[in-house]
Structures are given as C-alpha cells and as structure tokens.
C-alpha positions as CSV (number, residue, x, y, z in Angstrom):
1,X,33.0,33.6,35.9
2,X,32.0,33.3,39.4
3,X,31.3,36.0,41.8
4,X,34.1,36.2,43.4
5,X,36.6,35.9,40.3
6,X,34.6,39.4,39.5
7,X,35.4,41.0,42.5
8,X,38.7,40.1,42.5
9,X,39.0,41.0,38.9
10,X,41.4,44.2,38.0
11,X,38.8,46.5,36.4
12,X,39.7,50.3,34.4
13,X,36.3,51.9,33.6
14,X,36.4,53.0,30.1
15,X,35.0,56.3,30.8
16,X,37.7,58.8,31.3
17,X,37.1,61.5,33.8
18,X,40.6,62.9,33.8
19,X,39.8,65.9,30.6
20,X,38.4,69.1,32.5
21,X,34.8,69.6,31.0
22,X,33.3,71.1,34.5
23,X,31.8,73.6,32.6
24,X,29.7,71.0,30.8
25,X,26.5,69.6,32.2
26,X,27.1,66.5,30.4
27,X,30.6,65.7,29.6
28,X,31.6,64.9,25.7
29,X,31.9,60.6,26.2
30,X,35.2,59.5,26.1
31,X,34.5,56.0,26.3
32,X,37.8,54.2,24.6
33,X,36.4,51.0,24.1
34,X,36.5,51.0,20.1
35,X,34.0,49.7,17.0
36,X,31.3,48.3,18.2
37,X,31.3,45.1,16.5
38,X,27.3,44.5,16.4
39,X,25.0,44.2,13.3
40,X,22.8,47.6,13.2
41,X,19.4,46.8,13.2
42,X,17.6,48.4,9.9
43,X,13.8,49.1,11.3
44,X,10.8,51.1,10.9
45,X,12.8,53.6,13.8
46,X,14.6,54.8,11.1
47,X,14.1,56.5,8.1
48,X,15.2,55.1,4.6
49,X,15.8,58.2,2.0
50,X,14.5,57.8,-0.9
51,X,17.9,57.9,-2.2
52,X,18.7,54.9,0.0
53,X,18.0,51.9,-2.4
54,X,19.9,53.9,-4.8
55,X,22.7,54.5,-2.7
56,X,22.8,50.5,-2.0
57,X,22.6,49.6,-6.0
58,X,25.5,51.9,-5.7
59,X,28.2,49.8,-3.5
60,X,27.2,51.3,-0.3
61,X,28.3,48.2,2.4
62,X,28.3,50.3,5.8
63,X,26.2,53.2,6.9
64,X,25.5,55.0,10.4
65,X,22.2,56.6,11.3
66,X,22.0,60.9,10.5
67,X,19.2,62.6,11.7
68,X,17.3,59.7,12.4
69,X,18.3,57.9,8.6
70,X,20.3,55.8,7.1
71,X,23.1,57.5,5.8
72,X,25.5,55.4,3.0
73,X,29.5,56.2,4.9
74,X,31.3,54.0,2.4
75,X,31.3,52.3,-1.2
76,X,34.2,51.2,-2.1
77,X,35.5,48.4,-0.1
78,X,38.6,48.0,1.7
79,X,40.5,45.8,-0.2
80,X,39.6,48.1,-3.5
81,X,40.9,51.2,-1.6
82,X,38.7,51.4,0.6
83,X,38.2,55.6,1.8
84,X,41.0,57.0,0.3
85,X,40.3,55.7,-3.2
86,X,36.8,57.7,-2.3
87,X,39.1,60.7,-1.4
88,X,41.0,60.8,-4.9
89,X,38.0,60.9,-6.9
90,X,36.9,64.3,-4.6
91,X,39.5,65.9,-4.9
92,X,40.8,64.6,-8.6
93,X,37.0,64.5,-10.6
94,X,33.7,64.7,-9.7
95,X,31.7,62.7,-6.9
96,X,27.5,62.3,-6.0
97,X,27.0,61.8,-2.0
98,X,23.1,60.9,-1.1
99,X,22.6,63.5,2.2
100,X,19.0,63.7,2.1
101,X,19.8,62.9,6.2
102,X,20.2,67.2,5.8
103,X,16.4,67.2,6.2
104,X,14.4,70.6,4.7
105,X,13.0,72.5,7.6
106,X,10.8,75.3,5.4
107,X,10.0,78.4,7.0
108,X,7.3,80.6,5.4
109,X,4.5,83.5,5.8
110,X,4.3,86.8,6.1
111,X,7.0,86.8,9.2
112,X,9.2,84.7,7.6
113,X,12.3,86.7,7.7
114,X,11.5,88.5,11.6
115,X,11.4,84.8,12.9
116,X,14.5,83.5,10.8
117,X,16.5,86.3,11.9
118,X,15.2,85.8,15.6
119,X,16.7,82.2,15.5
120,X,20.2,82.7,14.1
121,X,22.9,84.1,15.1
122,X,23.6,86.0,11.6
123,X,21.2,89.1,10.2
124,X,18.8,87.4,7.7
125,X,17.8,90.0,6.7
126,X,21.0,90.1,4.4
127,X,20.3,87.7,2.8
128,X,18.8,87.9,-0.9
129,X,16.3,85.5,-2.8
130,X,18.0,82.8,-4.5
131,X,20.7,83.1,-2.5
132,X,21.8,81.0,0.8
133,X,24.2,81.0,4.0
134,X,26.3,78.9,6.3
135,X,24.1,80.2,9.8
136,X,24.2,78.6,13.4
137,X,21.4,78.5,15.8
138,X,22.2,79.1,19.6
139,X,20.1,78.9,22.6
140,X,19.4,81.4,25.3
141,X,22.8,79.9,27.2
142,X,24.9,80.0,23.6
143,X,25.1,76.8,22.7
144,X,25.1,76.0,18.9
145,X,22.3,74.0,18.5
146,X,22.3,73.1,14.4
147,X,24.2,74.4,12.0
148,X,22.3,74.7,8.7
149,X,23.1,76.0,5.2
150,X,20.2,78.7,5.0
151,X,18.5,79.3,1.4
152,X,16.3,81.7,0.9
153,X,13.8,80.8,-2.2
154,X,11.7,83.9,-2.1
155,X,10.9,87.1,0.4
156,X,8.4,85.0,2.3
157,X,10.0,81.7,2.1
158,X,13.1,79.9,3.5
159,X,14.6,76.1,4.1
160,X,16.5,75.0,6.6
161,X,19.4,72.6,5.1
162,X,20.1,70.9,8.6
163,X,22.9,69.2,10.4
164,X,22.2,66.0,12.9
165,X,20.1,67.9,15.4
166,X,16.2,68.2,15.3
167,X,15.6,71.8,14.1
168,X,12.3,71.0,13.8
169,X,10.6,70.6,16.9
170,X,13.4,73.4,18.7
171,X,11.6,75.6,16.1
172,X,8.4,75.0,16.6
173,X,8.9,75.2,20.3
174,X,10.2,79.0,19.8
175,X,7.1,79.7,17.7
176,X,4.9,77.9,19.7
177,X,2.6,80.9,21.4
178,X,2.0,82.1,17.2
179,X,4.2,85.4,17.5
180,X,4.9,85.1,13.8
181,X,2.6,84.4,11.1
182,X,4.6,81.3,9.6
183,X,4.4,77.9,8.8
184,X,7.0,75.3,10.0
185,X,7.1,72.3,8.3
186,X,9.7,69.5,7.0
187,X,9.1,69.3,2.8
188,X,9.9,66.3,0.5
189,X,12.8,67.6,-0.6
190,X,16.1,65.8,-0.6
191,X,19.5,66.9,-1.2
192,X,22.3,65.4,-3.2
193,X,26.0,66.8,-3.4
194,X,28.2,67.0,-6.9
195,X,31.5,67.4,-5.3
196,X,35.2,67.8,-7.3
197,X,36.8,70.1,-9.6
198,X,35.0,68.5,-12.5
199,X,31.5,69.2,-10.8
200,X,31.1,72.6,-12.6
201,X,31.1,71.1,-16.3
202,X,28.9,68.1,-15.1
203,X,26.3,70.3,-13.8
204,X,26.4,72.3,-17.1
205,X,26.3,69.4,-19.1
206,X,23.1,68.9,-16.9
207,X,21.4,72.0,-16.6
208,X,23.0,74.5,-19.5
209,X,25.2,77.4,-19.3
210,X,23.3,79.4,-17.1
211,X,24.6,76.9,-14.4
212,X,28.3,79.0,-14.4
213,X,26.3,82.6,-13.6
214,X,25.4,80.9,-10.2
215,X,27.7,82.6,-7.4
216,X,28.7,80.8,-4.5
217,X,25.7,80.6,-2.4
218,X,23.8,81.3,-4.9
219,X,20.9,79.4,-6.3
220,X,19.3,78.3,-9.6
221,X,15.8,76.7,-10.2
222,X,16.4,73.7,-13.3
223,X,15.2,70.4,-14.2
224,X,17.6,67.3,-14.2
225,X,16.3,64.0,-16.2
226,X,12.9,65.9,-15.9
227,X,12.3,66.8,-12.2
228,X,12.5,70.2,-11.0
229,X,15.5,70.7,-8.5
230,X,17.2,74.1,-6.6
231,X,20.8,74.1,-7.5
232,X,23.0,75.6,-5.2
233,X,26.8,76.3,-5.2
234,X,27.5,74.8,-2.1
235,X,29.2,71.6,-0.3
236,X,30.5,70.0,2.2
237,X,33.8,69.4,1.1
238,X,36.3,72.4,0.1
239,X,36.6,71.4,-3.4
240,X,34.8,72.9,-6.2
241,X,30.7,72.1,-5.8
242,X,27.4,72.1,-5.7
243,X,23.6,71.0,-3.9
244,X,20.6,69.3,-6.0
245,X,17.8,70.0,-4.0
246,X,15.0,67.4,-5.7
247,X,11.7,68.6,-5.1
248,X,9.2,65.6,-4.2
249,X,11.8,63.6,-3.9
250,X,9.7,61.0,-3.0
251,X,8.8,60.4,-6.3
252,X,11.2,62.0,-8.0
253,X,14.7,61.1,-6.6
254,X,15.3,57.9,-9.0
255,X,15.1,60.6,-11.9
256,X,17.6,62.7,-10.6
257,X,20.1,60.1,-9.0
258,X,20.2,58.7,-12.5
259,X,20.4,61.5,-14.7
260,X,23.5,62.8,-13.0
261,X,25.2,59.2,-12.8
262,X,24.4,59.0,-16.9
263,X,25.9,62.3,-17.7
264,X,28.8,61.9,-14.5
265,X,29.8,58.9,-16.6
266,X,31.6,60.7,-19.0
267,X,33.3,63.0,-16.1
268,X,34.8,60.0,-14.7
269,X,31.8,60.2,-11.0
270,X,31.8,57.8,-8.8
271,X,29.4,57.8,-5.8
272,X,31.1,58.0,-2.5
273,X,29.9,58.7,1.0
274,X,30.7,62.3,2.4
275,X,34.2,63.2,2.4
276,X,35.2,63.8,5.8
277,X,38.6,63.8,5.1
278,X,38.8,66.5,2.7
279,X,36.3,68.8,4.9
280,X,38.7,68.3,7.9
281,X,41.4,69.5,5.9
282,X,39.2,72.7,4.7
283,X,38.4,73.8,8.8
284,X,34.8,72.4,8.1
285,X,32.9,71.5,11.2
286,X,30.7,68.4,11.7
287,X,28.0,68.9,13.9
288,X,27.7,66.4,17.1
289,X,31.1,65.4,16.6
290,X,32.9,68.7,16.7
291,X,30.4,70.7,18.9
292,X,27.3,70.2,20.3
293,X,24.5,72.2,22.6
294,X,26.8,72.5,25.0
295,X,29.6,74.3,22.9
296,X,29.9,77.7,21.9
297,X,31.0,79.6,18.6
298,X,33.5,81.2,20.3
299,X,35.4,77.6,21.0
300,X,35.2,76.6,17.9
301,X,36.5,79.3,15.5
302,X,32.9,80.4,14.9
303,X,33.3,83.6,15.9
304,X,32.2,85.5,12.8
305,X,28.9,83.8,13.1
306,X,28.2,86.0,15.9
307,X,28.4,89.9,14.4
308,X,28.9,92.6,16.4
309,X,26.9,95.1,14.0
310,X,23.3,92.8,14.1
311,X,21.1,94.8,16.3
312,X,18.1,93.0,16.4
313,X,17.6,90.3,19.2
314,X,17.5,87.1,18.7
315,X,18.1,83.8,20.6
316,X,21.4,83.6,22.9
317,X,22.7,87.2,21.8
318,X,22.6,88.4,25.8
319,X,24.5,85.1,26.3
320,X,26.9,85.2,23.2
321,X,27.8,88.6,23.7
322,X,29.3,88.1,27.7
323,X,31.3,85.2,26.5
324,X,32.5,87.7,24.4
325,X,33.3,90.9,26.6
326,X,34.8,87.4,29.1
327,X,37.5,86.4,26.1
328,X,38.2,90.0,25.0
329,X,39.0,90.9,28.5
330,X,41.4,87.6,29.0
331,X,39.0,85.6,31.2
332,X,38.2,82.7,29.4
333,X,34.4,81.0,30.2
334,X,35.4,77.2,28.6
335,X,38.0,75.0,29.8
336,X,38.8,74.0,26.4
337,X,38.9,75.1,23.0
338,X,39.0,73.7,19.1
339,X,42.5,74.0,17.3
340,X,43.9,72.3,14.6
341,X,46.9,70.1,15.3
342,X,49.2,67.5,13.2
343,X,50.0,64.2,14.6
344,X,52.0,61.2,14.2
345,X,51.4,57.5,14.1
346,X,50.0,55.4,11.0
347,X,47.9,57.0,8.3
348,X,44.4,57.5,10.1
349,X,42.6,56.0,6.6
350,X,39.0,55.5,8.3
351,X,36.2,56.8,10.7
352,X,37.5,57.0,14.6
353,X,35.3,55.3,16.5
354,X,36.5,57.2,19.5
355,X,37.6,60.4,21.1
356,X,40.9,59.9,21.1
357,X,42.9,61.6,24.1
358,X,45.3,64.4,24.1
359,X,47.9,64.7,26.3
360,X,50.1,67.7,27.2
361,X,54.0,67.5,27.1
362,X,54.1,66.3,30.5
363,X,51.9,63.4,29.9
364,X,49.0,64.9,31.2
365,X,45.1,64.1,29.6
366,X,44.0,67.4,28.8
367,X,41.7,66.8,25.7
368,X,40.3,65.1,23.1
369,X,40.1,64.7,19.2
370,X,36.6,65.0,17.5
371,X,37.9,64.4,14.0
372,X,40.9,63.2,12.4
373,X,42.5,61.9,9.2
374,X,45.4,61.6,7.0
375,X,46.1,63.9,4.2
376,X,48.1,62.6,1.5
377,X,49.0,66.3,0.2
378,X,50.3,67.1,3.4
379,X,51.8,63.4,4.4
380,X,50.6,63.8,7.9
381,X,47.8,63.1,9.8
382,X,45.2,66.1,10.3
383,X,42.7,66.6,12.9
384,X,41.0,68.7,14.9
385,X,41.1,68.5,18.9
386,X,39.8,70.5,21.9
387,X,42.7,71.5,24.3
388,X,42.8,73.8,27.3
389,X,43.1,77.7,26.4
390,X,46.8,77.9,27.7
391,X,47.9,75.4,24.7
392,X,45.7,76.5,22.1
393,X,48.5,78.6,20.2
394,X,50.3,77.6,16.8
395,X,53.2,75.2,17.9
396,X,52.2,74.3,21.2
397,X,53.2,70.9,21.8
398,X,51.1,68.1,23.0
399,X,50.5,64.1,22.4
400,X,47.8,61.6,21.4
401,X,46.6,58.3,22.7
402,X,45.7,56.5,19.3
403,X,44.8,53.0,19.0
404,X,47.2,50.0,18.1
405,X,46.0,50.0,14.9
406,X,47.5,53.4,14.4
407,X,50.1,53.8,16.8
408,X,54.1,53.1,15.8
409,X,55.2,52.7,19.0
410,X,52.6,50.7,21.2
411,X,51.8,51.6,24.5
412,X,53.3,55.4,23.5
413,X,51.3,58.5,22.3
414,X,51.9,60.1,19.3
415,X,53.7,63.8,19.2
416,X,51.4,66.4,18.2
417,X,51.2,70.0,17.2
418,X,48.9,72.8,17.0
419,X,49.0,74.5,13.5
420,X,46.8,76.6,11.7
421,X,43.3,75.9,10.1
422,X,42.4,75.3,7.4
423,X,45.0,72.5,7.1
424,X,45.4,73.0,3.1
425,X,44.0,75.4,0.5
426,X,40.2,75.3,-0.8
427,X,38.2,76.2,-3.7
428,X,37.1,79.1,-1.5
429,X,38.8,81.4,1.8
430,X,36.3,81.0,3.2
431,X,35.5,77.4,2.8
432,X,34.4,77.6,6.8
433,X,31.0,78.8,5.6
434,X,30.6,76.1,3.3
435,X,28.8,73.3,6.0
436,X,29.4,72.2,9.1
C-alpha cells in the first residue's frame, strides 16, 4: 500500500468514544475489533500454578493470564461441546476448577484485625475464626479496588482469597509507615473449587462427615490424599460448593488434584474452567471485567458492602458515604450504572472478546456489556451491561451491537431488556456474596 492509497483510505477508529464515561479518568476500552488471533507467549513473565501441568494433563487447550498466571478457560473442545457441555456438568454433578490465579495475601500479628478492618469496606471485626466473607476494598476516592473472599484462620491471622488486582503491594503501601504490628505476605497456598450439587457428598467422601457441619462461609481444617487443606463452603458459581485451600501447594498440589479426581470419579467430575456462565446467571461479579478502580459499589449493586452501622474508619468511607447522601438525595455522581438485561440474537456459547455496545430505543450508544451468556434454563441470552441511570429500571428497553457470529439480522442490534438480578435461582439468596 502506498502512501497515498492510505490517505485516501476510508478509516473508522475502533475505539468508540460515543458511551458517556466523563466521569472516568480512563474510559472502560471499547475497542470492537474482536479475538485477537495471535499465539500467547508462555514465558518466565508469568507464573505457572502448580496446578498448571495438571490442569494441561486435564484437556485444558486455551487459557488467558489471571493475576499474572496462566489460568486453564476451557477443556472440552468445541466440537465435543465445547463450554456448555462444561456448564451441564456444574450445574447437573460435580466439577474441579484449578484458580490458584486467587493468590493468598495472609495478614497476621497482633493488629491483624485493626488493619483488615481499616482496608475493607465491611466490619471485620464480625467476623469469627474459621469463618470467611465476600469483602471489597475501596480507595480514598471509592473505587473497588479487589474484591476478595476474606477467611479468617485464627484471632491474629487472616488470608486474602483475591480477584485479578495486586492486593499485595496496595497493602503493603497502606501499611507502609508500620502503624500495625502485622506481617503482609503472599503464602504457598493454592485454591481449587468443587463446584455442583454433587460437590457436598464428594467432599465427604473426602474428608468425613464432619465436612456437612461446615456453614456457608465457614471453614474446616482436613487432609485430602494426605496434605493438609482449609476447606471452605464457598464458590464462584451459584451452585452448591466448596474451596480446597492446599497448603504448600508447591509440593503438595499433585496430591490433592488427584485425590479429588479419584474419588470425583465415582460422582461423575469432570474438570472444567470457571463457570462464567452460571455465575452471571447468579448476579456474581467478575472483577476487571464488571468493575474496576474506577467503579463504585454503589453502581454495581454492591451496596450492602458499604454498612451504614460500621463506625470505625477505614479506607474510602468519607468518599463512599457522599456518593451515598448524592444517590439518596436523587443526584446521581456516575453516568452509568450495572443492571441485568436479556437480549436477543444467537446463543452467546463462549467468552466475548469485546464490550459489546448498548444502544437506547432510539438508536443511540449509551453503554456497554461486561459479561454475557446464554442460559439454557431461561432460553435467552443473559448479561450484565452498564447503562445511563435514566434506563436502569426493570423493563426499560434498549438494544445491543453483537457480532455476526451472534447476530440474526446482520447489520441490526439485538432488542434488549433490563430485568432483575440474579437472572435464575441459586443454592443460596445471597449468592452475590459468594465471589466476585
């Protein structure tokens, strides 16, 4: 191509500026310009869990990068049924997902719980031994800057169960003057997740009877083909399930992983990657793809995560609480907000690789999706989309932009509507503290 055949070139910049995000310092990316068909470079940037060769001997064939790992996002291959076949097994049996990407930030010393309940949102000091809970972090401005499950493994001792956001540094940063006697480290511990309605008898078949006394949120220590593990009743998914938090995983993960697969055997587990699909359908929030630093609780149905009746400080309270008073009083600080809507077009059986964009009735780009899917209880497609204040009620009626290899009509959104969240029922009410 010569010069001048690129000047004279028609050219649409894939970035799209129409969506009002003015109140974002740096605007959510809605490049539209698809996969990115490129081979991802596996290198010493980025760490392998040591459930990664595992997760490969498994089936794994694609994975994205987590928290600075590899992190297995599919197993069984399309032709074989490809996400959905992954699906059926969640929600029908019992499933093992490697997430050690949800690194172990480990909090502990005498000040443990004064500086844990400094950097959430929530009141630590509710929170028992053994025990755990969904928690966000903010900063001084209110943005959510991880959202971690939070166990508690003894008075002085806590671990951070993270989302894809560097906890560790932003906490070692807050302590960084030594105004609490604690030590900050990331542990060799991994996680793995037993999710499905058979996941209860598997684990018992695992760890013993003792297993079924564990509440949700609650926690167990056991041993599981002869490594210790914390057990939690948690998950990332809306169905019945739990955590297997392997200490030294390092060495130990290859005992674990295959305990669980001998014993899943007769329950019918398969390994899968994490199900997105079912965790949109249960209101669950991923973070970096359904907020960020830049977005508050209060846009994304977050809002008990901020309680009125914790009156200690801690980080982005003076914020949090003027957004607050702002919304009470009807003048909203964000241009947009997170609702649940169902859409048209084909079944939406695989990752997005963009933010697909929402139109109003008119025609109008207003917003975006961050997550969507097709539920085959519901026989629609599900997702969850950030649209100006003014349509965020049930049954307001917009359109989305999807890509030809979704759309029925080409070259015409689909129709969309806002409806309520949690698309479907859960093992739990509220399945929104589960993970996000």
């Amino acid at each position: 191509m010569t010069a001048n055949d690129a000047q004279n070139r028609s050219f649409i910049h894939p970035n799209v500026a129409e969506v009002d995000q003015s109140d974002r310092i740096v605007p959510v990316n809605l490049r539209q310009s698809g996969a990115t068909p490129v081979e991802m470079l596996v290198s010493t940037r980025v760490r392998k869990s040591p459930f990664w060769h595992l997760s490969v001997e498994a089936g794994a064939w694609r994975a994205t990068v987590y928290n600075r790992m590899y992190h297995p996002r599919g197993y069984v291959r399309e032709e074989d049924g490809g996400t959905m076949a992954e699906y059926r097994s969640l929600v029908h049996r019992v499933t093992l997902w490697d997430v050690a990407v949800e690194r172990q930030i480990r909090v502990r010393g005498p000040d443990a719980e004064a500086f844990v309940n400094f950097v959430i949102t929530r009141d630590a000091t509710k929170i028992e031994p053994m025990h755990g809970k969904y928690c966000i972090l903010c900063d001084p401005r209110g943005g959510i800057l991880n959202d971690p499950v939070l166990l508690r493994l003894t008075e002085n001792e806590f671990w951070f169960s993270i989302s894809d956001s560097d906890l560790l540094l932003w906490l070692r940063g807050v302590n960084v003057h030594g105004n609490w006697d604690v030590e900050i480290d990331e542990i060799d511990v991994a996680p793995l997740q037993v999710q499905g309605p058979l996941s209860e008898d598997l684990m018992v078949d695992l760890v013993g009877k003792a297993l079924s006394d564990v509440p949700y949120y609650g926690m167990m220590e056991a041993q599981i083909g002869g490594a210790p593990v914390v057990i939690s009743q948690t998950g990332f998914s809306g169905e019945k399930g739990y955590e297997v938090y392997v200490r030294d995983a390092s060495e130990n993960a290859e005992k674990v992983w295959y305990a669980i697969r001998g014993t899943g055997a007769r329950y019918g587990l398969r390994v899968i990657a994490p199900g997105h699909h079912r965790r949109i359908a249960a209101g669950i929030l991923s973070w970096g793809q359904d907020m960020d630093h830049e977005t508050s609780p209060f846009q994304v149905n977050l809002a008990y995560q901020v309680p009125r009746e914790k009156t200690a400080d801690y980080i982005g309270k003076a914020a949090l609480e003027r957004q607050r008073e702002a919304i009470e009083a009807g003048d909203y600080p964000f241009r947009l907000k997170m609702v649940g809507i169902k859409l048209g077009g084909l079944p939406v059986t695989d990752y997005p690789s963009d933010f697909w964009l929402v139109q109003d009735a008119d025609g109008n780009r207003v917003g975006y999706v961050t997550s969507a899917w097709w539920s085959p209880e519901l026989e629609v497609n599900i997702a969850l989309a950030f649209v100006p204040w003014s349509l965020s009620g049930t049954g307001s009626q917009l359109k989305v932009e999807l890509p030809e290899a979704y759309a029925e009509n080409s070259g015409h959104a689909a129709a969309a509507e806002v409806c309520e969240v949690p698309f479907r029922e859960s093992e739990h009410p509220n399945v929104r503290e589960v993970r996000g």
